[in-house]
C-alpha positions as CSV (number, residue, x, y, z in Angstrom):
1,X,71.2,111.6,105.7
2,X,69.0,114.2,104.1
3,X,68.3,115.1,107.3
4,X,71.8,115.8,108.6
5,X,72.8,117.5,105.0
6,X,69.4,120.2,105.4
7,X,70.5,120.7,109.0
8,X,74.1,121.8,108.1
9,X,72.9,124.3,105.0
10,X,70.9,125.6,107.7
11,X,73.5,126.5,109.9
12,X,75.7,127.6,107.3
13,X,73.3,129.9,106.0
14,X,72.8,131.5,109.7
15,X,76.5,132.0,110.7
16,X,77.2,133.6,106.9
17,X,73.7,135.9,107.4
18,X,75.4,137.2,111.0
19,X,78.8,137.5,109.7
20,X,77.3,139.6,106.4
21,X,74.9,141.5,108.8
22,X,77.4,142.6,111.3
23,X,75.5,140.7,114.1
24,X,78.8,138.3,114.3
25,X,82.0,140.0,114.2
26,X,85.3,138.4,114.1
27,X,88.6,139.6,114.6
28,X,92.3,137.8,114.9
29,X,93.3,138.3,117.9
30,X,96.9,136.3,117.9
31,X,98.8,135.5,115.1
32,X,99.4,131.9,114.4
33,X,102.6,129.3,113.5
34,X,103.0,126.1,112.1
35,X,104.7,123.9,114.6
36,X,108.7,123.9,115.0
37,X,110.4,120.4,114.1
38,X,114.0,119.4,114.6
39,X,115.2,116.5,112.5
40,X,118.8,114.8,114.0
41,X,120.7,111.9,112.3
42,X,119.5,108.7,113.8
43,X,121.2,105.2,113.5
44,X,119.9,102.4,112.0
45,X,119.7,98.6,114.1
46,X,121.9,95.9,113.5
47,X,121.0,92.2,112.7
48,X,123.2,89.3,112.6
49,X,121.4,86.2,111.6
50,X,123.0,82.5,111.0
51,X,121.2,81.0,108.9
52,X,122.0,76.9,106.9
53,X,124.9,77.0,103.7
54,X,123.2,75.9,100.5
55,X,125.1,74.6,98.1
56,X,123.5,74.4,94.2
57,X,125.5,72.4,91.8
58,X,124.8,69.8,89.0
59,X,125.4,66.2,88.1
60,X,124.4,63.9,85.3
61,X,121.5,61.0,85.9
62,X,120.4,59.1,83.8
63,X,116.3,58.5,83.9
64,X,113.9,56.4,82.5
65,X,111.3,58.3,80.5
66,X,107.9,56.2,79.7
67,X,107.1,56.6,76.0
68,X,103.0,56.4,74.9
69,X,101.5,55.6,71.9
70,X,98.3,56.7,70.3
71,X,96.0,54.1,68.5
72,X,93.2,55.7,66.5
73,X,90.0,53.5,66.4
């Protein structure tokens, strides 16, 4: 990795030292443009889905709840 990094500052350092010395010259030679995008009205899909009726309600029971005692030793 150190390796790799070195390498790189290397090269930097050359391309800025031609640029700065004249040895690299560059120039524009077109202008450039971002990218032209058209954006229409789109629809969205339909679904129909059939799905089980659920009906929630109440009612009264009547349960049997178990009662426990505690007996200390």
């Amino acid at each position: 990795m150190r390796f790799i990094g070195g390498l790189l500052v290397i090269i930097l350092l050359v391309l800025a030292g031609g640029i700065a010395t004249g040895f690299i010259d560059l120039q524009k030679t077109r202008d450039g443009q971002l990218p032209q995008i058209a954006v229409k009205e789109g629809t969205l899909p339909k679904y129909e889905a059939n799905v089980a009726k659920v009906e929630v309600g109440s009612r009264k029971e009547t349960v049997d709840v178990p009662t426990v005692d505690v007996k200390k030793p």
